[in-house]
Backbone of each chain as ProteinMPNN parsed JSONL, in Angstrom:
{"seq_chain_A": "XXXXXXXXXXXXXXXXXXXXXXXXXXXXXXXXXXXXXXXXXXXXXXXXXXXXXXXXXXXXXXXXXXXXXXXXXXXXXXXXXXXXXXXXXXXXXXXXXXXXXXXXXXXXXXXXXXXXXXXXXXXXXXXXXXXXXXXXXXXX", "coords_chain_A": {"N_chain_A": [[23.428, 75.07, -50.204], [25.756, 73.917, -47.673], [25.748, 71.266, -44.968], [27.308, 72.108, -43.026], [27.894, 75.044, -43.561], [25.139, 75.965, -42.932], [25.522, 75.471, -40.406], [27.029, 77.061, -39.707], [26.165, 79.408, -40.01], [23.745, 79.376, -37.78], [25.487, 79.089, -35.569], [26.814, 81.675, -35.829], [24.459, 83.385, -35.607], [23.673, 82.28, -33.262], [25.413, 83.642, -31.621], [25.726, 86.463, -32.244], [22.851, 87.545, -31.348], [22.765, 86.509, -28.599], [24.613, 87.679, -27.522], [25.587, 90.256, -28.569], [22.658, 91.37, -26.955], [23.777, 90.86, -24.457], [25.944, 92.341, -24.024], [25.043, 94.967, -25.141], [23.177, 95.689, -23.465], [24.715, 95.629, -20.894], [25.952, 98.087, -21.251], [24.509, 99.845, -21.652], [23.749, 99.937, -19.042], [22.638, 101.889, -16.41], [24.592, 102.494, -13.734], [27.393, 101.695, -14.62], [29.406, 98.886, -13.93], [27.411, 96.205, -12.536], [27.94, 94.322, -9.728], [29.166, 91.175, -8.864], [27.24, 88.739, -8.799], [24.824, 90.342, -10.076], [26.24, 90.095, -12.718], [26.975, 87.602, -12.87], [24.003, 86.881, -13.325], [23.033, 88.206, -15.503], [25.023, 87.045, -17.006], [24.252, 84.272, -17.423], [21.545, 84.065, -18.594], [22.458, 84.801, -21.101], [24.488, 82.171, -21.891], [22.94, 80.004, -21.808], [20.859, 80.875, -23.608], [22.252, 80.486, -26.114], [22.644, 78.365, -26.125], [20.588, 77.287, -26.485], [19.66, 78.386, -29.083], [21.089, 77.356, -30.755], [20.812, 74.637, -30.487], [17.883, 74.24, -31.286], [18.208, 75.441, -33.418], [19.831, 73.32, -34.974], [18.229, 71.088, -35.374], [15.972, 72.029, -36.63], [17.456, 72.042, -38.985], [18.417, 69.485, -39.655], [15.689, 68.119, -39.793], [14.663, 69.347, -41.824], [16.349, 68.265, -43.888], [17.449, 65.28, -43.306], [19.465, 63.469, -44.374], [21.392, 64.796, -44.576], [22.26, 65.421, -42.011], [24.394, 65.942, -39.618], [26.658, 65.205, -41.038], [30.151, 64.719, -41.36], [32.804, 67.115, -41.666], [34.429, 67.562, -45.075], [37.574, 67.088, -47.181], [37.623, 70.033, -48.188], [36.251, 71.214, -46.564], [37.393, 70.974, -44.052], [39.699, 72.694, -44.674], [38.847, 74.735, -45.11], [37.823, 75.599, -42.984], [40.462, 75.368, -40.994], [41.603, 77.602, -41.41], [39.93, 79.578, -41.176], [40.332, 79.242, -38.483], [42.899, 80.102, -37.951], [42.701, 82.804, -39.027], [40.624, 83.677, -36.762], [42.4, 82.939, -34.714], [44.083, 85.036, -34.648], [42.616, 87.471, -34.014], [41.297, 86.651, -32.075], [43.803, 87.012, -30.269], [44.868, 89.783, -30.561], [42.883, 90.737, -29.633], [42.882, 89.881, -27.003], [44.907, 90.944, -25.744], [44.162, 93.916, -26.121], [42.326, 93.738, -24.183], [43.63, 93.485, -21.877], [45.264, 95.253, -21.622], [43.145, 97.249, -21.383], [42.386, 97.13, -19.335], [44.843, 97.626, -17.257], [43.864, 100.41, -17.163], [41.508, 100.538, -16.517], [40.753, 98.783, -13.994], [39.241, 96.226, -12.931], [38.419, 92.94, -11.78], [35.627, 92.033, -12.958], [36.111, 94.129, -15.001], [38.02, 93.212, -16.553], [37.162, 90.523, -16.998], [35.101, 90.837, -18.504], [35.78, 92.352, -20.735], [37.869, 90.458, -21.989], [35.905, 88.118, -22.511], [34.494, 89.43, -24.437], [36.548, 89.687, -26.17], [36.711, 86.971, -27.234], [34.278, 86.551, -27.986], [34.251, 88.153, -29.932], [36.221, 86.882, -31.326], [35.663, 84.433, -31.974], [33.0, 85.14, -33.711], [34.058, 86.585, -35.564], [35.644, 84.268, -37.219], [33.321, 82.274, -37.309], [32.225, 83.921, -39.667], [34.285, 84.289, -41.647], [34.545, 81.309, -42.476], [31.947, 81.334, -43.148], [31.952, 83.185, -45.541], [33.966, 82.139, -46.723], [32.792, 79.483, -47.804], [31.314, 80.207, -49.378], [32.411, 81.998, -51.315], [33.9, 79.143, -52.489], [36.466, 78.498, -51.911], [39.074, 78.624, -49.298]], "CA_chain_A": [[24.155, 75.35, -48.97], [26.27, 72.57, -46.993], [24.883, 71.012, -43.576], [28.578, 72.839, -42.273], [27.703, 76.451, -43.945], [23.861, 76.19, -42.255], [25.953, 75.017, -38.863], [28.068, 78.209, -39.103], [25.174, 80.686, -40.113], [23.304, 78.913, -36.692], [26.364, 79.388, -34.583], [26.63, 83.098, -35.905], [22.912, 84.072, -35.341], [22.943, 82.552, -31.603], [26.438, 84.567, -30.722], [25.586, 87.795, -32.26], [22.007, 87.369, -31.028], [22.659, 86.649, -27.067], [26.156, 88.017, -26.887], [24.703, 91.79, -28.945], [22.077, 91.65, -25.937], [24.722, 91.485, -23.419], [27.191, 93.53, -24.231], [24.244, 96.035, -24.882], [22.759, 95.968, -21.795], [25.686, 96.218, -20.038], [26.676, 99.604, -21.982], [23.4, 100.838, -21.003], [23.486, 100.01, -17.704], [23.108, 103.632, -15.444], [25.802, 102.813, -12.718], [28.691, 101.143, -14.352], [29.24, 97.352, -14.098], [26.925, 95.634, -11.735], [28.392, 93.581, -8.873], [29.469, 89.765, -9.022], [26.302, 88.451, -8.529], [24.687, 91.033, -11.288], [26.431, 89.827, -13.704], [26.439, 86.322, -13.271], [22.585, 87.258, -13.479], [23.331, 88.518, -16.8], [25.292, 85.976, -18.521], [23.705, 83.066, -17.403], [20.567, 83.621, -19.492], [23.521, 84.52, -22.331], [24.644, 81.12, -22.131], [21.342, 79.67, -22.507], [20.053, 81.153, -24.979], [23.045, 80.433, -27.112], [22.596, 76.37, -26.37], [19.006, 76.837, -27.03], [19.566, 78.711, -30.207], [21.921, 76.149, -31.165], [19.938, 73.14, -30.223], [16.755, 74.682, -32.17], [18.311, 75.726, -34.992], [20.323, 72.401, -35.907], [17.148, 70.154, -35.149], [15.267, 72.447, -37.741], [18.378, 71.832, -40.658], [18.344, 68.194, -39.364], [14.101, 67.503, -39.625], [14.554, 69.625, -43.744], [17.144, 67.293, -44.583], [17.499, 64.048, -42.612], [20.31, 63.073, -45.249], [22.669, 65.849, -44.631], [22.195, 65.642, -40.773], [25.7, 65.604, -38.404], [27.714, 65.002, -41.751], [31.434, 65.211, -41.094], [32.995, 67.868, -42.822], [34.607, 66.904, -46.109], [38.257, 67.579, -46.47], [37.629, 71.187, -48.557], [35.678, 71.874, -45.432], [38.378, 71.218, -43.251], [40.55, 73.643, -45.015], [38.248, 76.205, -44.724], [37.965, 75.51, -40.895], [41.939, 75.714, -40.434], [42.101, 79.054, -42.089], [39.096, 80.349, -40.432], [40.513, 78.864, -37.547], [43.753, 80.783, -37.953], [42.358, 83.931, -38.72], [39.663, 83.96, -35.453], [43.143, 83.128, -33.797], [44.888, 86.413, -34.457], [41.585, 88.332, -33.479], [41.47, 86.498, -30.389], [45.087, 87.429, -29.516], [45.077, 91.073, -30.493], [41.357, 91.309, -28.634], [43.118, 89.695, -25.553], [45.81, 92.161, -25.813], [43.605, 95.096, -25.997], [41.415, 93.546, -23.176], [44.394, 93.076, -20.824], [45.669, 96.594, -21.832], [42.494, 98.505, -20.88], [42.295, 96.446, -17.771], [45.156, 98.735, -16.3], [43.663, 101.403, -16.632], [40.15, 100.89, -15.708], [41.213, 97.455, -13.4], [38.369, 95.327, -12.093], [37.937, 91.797, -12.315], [35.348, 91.829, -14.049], [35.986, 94.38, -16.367], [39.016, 92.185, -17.491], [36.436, 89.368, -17.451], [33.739, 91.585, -19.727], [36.868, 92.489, -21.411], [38.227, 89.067, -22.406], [35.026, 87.652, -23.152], [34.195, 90.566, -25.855], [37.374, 89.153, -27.414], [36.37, 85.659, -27.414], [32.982, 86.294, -28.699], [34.433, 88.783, -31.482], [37.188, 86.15, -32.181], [34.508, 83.439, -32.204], [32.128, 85.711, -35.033], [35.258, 86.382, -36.835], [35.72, 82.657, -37.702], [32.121, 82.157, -38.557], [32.033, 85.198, -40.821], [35.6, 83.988, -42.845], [34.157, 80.298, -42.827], [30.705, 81.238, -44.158], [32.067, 83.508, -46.602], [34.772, 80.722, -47.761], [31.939, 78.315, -48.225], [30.173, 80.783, -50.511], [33.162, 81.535, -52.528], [34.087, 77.891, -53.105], [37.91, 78.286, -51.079], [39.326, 80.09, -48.391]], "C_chain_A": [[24.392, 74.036, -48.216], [25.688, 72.651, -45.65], [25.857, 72.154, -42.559], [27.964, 74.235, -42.564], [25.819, 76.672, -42.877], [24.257, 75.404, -40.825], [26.247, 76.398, -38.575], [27.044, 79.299, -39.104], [24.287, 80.288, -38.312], [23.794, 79.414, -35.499], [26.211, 80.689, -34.277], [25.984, 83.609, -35.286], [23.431, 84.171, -33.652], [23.546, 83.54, -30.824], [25.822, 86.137, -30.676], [24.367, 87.928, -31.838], [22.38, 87.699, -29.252], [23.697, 87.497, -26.521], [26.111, 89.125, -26.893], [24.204, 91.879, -27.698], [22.87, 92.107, -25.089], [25.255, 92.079, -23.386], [26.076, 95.03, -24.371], [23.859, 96.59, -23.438], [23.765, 96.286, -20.937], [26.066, 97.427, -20.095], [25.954, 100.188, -21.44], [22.679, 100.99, -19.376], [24.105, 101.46, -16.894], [24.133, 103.323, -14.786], [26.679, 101.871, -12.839], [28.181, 99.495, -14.511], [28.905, 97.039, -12.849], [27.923, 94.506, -10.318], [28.376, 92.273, -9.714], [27.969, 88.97, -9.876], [24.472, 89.194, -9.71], [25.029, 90.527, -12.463], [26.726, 88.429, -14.16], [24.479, 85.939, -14.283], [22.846, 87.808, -15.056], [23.917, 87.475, -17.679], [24.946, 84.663, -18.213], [22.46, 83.005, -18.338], [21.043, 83.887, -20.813], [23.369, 82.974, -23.057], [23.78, 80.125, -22.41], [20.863, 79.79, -23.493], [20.951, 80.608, -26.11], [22.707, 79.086, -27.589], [21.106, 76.44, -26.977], [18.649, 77.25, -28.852], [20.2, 77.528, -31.201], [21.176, 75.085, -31.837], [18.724, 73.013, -31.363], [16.963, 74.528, -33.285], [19.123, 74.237, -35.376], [19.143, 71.241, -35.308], [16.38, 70.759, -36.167], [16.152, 71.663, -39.106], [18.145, 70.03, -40.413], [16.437, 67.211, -39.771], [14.377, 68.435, -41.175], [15.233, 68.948, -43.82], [17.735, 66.219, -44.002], [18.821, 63.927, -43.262], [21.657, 64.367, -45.056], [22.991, 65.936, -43.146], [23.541, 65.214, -40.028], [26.496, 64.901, -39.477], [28.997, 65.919, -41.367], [31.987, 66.057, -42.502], [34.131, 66.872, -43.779], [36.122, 67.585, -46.322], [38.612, 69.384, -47.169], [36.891, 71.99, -47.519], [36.454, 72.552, -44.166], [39.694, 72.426, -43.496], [40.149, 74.695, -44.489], [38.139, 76.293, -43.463], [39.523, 76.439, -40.745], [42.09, 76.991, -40.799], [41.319, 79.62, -41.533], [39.685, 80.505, -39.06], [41.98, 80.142, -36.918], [43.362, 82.242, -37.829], [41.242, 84.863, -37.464], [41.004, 83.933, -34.446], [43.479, 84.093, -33.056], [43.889, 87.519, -34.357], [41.658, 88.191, -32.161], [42.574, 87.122, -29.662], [45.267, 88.339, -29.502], [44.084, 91.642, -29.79], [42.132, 91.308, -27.382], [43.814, 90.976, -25.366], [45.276, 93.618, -24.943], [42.796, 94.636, -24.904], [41.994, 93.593, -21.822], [45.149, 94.47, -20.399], [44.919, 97.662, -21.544], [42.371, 98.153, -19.544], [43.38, 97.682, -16.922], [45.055, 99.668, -16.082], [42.446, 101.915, -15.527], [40.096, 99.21, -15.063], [40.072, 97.206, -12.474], [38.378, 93.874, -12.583], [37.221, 91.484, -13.244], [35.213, 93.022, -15.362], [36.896, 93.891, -16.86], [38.157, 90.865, -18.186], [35.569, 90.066, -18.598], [34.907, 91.642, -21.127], [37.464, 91.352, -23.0], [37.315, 88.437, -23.14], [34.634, 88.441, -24.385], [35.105, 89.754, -26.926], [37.296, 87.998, -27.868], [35.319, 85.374, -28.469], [33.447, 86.759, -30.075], [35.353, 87.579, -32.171], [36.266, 85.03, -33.184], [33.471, 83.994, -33.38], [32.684, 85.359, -35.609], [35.562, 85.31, -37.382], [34.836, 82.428, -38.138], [32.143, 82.341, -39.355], [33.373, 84.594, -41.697], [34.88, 82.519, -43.14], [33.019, 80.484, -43.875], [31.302, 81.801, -45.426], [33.252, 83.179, -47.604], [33.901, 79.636, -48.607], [31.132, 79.058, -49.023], [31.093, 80.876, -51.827], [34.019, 80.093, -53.084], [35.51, 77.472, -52.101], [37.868, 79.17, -50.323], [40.257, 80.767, -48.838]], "O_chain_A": [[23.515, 73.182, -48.091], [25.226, 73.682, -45.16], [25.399, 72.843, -41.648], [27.4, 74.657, -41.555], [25.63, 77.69, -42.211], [23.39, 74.793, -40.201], [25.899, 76.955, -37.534], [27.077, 80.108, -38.177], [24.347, 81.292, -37.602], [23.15, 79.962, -34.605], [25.773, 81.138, -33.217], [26.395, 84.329, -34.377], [23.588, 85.166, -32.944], [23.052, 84.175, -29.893], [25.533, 86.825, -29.696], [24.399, 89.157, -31.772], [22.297, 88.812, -28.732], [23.728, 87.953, -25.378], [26.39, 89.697, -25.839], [24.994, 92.427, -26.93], [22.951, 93.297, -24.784], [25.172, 92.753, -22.36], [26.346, 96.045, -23.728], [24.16, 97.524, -22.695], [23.64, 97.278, -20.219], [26.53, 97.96, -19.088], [26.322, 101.09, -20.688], [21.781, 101.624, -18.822], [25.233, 101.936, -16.765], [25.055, 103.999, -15.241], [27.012, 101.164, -11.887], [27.142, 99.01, -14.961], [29.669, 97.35, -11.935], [28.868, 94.007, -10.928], [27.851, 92.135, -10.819], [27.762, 88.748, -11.069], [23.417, 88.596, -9.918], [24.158, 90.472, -13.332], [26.758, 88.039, -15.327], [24.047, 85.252, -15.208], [22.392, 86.836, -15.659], [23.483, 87.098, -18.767], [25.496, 83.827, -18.929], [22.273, 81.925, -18.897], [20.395, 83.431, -21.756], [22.723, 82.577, -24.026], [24.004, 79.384, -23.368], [20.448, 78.912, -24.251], [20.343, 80.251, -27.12], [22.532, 78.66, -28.731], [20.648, 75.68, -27.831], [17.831, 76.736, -29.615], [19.699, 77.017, -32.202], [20.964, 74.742, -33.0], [18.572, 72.059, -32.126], [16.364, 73.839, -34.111], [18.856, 74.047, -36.562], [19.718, 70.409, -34.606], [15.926, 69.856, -36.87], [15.655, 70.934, -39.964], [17.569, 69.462, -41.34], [16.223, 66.01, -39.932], [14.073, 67.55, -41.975], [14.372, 68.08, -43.962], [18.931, 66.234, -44.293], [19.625, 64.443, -42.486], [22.737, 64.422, -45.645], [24.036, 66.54, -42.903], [23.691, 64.002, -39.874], [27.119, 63.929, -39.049], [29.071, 67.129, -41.151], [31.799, 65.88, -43.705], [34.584, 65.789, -43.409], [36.212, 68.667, -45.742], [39.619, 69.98, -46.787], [36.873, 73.221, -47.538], [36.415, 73.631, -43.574], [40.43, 72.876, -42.618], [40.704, 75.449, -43.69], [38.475, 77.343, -42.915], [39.701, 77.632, -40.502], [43.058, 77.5, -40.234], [41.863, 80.626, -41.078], [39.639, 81.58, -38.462], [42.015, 80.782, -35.867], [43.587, 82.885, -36.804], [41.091, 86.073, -37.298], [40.969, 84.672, -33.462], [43.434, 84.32, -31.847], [44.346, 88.626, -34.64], [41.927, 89.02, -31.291], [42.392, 87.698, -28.589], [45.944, 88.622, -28.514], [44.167, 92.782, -29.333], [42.202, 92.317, -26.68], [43.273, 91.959, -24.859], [45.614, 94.163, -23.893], [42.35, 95.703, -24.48], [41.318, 93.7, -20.799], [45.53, 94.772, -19.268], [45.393, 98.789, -21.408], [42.252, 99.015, -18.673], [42.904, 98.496, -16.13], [45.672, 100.237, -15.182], [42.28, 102.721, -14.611], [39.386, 98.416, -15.681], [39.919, 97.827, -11.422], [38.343, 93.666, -13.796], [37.607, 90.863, -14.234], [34.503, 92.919, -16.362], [36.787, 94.055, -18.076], [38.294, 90.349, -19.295], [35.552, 89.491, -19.686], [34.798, 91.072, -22.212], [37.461, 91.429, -24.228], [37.593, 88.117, -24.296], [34.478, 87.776, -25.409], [34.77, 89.312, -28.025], [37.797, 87.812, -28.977], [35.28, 84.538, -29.373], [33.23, 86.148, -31.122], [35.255, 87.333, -33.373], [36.176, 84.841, -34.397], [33.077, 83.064, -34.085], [32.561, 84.323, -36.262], [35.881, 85.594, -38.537], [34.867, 82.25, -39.355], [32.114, 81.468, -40.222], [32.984, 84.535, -42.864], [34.537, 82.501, -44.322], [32.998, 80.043, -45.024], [31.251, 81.078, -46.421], [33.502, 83.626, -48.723], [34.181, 79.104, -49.682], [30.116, 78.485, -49.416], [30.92, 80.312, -52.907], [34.72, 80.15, -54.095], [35.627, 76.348, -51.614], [37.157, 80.175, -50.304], [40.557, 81.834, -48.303]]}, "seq_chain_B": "XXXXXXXXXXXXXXXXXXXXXXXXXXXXXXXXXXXXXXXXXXXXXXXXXXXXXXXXXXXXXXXXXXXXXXX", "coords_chain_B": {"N_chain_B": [[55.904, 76.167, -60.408], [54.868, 78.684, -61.596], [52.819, 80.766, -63.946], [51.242, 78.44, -65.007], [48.457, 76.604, -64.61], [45.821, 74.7, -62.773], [43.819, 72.204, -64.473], [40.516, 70.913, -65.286], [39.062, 68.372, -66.656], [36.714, 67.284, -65.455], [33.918, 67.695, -65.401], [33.406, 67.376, -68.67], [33.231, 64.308, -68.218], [31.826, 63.529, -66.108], [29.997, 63.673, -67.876], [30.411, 61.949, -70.443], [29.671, 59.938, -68.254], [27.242, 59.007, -68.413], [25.628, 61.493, -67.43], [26.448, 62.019, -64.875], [25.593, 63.491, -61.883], [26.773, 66.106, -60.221], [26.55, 65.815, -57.059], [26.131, 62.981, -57.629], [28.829, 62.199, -57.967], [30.03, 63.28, -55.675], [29.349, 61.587, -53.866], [30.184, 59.345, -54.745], [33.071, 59.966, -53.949], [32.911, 60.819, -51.659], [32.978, 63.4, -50.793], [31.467, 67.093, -50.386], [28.584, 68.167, -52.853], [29.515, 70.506, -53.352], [31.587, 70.883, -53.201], [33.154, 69.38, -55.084], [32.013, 70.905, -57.042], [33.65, 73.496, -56.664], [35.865, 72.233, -57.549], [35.518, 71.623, -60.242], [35.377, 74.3, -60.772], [37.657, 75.212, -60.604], [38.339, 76.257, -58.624], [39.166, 75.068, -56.471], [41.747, 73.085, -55.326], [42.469, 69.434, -55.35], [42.825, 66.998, -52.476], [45.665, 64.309, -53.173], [44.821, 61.772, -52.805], [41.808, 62.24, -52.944], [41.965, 62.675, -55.826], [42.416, 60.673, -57.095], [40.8, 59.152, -56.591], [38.638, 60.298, -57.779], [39.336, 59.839, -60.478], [39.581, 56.711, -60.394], [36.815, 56.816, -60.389], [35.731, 57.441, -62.854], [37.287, 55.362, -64.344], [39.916, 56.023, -65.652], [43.241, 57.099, -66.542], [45.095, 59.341, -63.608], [46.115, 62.048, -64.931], [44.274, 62.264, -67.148], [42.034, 63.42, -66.069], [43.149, 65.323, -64.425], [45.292, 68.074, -65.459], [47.603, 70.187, -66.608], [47.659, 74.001, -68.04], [48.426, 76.779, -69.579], [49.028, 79.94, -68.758]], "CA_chain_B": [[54.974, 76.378, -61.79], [54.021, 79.922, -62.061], [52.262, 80.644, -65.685], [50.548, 77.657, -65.35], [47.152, 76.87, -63.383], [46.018, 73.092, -62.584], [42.668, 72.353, -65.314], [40.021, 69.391, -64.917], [37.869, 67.479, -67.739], [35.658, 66.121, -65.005], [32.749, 67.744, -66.387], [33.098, 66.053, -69.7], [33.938, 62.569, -68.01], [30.747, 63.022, -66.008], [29.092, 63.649, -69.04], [30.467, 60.45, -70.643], [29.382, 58.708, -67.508], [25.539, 59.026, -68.208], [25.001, 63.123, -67.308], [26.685, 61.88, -63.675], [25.704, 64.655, -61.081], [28.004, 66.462, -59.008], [26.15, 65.031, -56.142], [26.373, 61.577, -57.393], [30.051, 62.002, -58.14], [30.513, 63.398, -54.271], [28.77, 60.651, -52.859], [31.315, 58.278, -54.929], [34.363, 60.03, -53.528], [33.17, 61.391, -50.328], [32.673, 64.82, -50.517], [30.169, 67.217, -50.982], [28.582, 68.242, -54.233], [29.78, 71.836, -53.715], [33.265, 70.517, -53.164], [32.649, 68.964, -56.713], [31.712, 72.399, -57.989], [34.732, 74.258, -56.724], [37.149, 71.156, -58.35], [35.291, 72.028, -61.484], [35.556, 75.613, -61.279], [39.378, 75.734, -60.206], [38.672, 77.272, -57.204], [39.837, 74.025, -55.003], [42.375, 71.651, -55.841], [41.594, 68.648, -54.188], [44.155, 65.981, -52.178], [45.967, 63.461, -54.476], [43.659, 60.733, -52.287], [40.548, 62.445, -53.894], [42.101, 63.328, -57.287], [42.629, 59.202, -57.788], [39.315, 58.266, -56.183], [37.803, 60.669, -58.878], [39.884, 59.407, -61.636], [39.227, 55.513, -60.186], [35.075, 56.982, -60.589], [35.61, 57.55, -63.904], [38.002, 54.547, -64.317], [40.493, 57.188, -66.37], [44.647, 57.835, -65.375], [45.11, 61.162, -63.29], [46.509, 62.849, -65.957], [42.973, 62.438, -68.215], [41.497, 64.037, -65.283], [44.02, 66.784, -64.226], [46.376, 68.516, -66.387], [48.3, 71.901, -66.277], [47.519, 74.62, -68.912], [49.638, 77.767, -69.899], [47.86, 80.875, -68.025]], "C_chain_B": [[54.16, 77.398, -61.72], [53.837, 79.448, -63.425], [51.475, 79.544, -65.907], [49.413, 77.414, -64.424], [47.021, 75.087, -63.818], [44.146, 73.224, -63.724], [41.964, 70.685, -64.857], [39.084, 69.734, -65.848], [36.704, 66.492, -66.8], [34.634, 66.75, -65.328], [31.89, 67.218, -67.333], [33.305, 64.817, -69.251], [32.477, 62.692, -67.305], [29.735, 63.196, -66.703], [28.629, 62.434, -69.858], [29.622, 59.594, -69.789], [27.712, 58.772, -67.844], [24.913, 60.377, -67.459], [25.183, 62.664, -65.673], [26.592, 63.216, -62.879], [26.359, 65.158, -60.342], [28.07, 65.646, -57.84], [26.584, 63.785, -55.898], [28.022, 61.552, -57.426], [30.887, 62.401, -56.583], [30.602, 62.325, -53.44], [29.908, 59.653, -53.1], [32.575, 58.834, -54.026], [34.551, 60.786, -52.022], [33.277, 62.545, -49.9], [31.477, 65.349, -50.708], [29.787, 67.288, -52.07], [29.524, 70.106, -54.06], [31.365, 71.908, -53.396], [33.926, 70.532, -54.611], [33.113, 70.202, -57.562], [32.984, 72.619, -58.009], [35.886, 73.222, -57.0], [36.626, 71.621, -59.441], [35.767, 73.167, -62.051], [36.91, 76.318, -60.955], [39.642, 76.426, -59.205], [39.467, 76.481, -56.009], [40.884, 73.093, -55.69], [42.234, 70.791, -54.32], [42.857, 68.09, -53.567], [44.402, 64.856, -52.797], [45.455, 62.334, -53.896], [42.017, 60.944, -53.366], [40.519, 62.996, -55.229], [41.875, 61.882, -57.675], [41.678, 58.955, -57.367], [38.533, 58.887, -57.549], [38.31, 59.878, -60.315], [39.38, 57.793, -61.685], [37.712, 55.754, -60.399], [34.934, 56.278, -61.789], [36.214, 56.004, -65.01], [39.132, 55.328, -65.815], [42.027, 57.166, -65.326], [44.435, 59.285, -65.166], [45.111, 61.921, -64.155], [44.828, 63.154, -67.536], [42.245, 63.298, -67.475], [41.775, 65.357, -65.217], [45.146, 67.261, -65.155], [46.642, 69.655, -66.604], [47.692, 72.459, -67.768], [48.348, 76.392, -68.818], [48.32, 78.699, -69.411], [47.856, 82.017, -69.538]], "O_chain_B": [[52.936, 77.273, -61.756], [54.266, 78.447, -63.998], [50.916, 79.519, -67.003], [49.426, 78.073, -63.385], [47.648, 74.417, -64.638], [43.447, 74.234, -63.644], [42.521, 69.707, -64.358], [38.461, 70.785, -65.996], [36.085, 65.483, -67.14], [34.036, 65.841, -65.905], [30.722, 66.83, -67.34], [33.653, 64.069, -70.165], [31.683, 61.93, -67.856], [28.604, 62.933, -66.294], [27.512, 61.955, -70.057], [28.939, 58.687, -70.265], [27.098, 58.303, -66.886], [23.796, 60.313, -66.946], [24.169, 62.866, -65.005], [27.438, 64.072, -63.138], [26.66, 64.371, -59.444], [29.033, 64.966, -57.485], [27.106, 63.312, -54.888], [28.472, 60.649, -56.721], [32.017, 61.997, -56.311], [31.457, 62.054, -52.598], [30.542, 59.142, -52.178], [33.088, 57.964, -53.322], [35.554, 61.17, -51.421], [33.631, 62.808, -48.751], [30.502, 64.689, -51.066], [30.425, 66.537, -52.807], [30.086, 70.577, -55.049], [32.1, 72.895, -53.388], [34.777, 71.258, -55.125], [34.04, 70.435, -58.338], [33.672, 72.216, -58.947], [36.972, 73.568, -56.535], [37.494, 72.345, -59.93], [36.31, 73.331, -63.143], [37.203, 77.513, -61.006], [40.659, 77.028, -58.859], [40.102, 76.917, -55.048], [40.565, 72.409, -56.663], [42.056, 71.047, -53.129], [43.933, 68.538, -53.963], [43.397, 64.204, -53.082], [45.663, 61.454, -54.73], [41.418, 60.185, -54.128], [39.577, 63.58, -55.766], [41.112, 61.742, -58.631], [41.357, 57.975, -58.039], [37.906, 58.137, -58.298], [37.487, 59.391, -61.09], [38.843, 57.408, -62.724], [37.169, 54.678, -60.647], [34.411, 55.186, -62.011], [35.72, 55.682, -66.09], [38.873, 54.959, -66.961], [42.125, 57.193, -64.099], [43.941, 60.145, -65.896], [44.106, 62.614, -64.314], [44.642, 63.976, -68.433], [41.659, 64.128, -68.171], [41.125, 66.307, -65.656], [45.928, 66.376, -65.504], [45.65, 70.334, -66.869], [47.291, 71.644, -68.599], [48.715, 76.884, -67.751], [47.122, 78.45, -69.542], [47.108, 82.994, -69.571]]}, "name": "protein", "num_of_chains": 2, "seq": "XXXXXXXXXXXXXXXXXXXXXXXXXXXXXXXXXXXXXXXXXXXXXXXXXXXXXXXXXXXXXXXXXXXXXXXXXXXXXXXXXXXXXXXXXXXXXXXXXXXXXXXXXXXXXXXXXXXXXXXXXXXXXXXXXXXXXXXXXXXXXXXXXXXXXXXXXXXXXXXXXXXXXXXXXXXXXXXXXXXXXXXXXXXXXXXXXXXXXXXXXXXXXXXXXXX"}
């Protein structure tokens, strides 16, 4: 496995990890979506956790293999990026869509913001998930 | 060029070279080894920068390297 493929499995973990939480909790929250101030309170220890998962996990791949550490991808890497890249696009844009589209019905700030971000994060998996499983079968 | 697919002898050339490892043959041209692989296994064609760096490895013209075959 490349230093890039144990970047993207890293990335993966921390999203679906802190981002799962949130979006849970929020679902299961009794009265609806919390105020401003609520839900800052909510995704601030998101965002955290993500850098910390991050941080953790590529200091582990970095201390097993010194020699593979913050190598630039190679340019069969880069392929697989642009195509991942492409296909997280057109997630993102049909998420926004649908995020901007439930907004008028059920219209709050932040449920456009909860909204939006859902599609970001899913777009953001979706790219992992096509990258990793380019870098397993050899191309994208 | 439908009917035809792109083929590579770098296998046998790093065979010739002294049982050269994917690895070591990445390191010469700047990729990874699992780049390597999928040039071997036809899954990647590479860019005609790293088709002649491989061929310059081996010290071999392109064409000993790469060469079409009837599907």
């Amino acid at each position: 496995m490349t230093y890039q493929e144990k970047s993207r499995w890293i990335a993966l973990t921390a999203n679906l990890l802190a981002w799962g939480w949130y979006f849970v909790t929020l679902a299961r929250l009794p009265a609806g979506l919390p105020d401003e101030r609520g839900l800052l309170g909510l995704m601030a220890p998101v965002f955290v956790a993500v850098a910390i998962i991050n941080i953790v996990g590529h200091v582990v791949v970095a201390v097993l293999k010194p020699s593979e550490a913050g190598t630039d991808l190679d340019e069969r890497e880069k392929a697989i990026s642009r195509h991942a890249s492409a296909v997280g696009y057109t997630v993102l844009c049909v998420g926004v869509a649908i995020a901007l589209g439930t907004t008028l019905w059920y219209w709050t700030a932040w449920v456009a913001v909860n909204a939006v971000m859902a599609a970001f994060i899913l777009a953001e998996c979706v790219r992992y998930g096509v990258e990793i499983a380019a870098f397993r079968r050899g191309y994208a | 060029m439908t009917g035809k697919r792109l083929t590579t002898s770098i296998r046998t050339l790093r065979f010739h070279a002294g049982e050269m490892t994917q690895g070591e043959l990445g390191e010469k041209i700047g990729v990874t080894r699992q780049t390597v692989a999928a040039i071997e296994q036809g899954k990647y064609s590479p860019t005609l920068e790293t088709a002649f760096r491989i061929a310059d490895v081996f010290g071999v013209p392109l064409e000993q390297v790469f060469s079409w075959a009837e599907e």
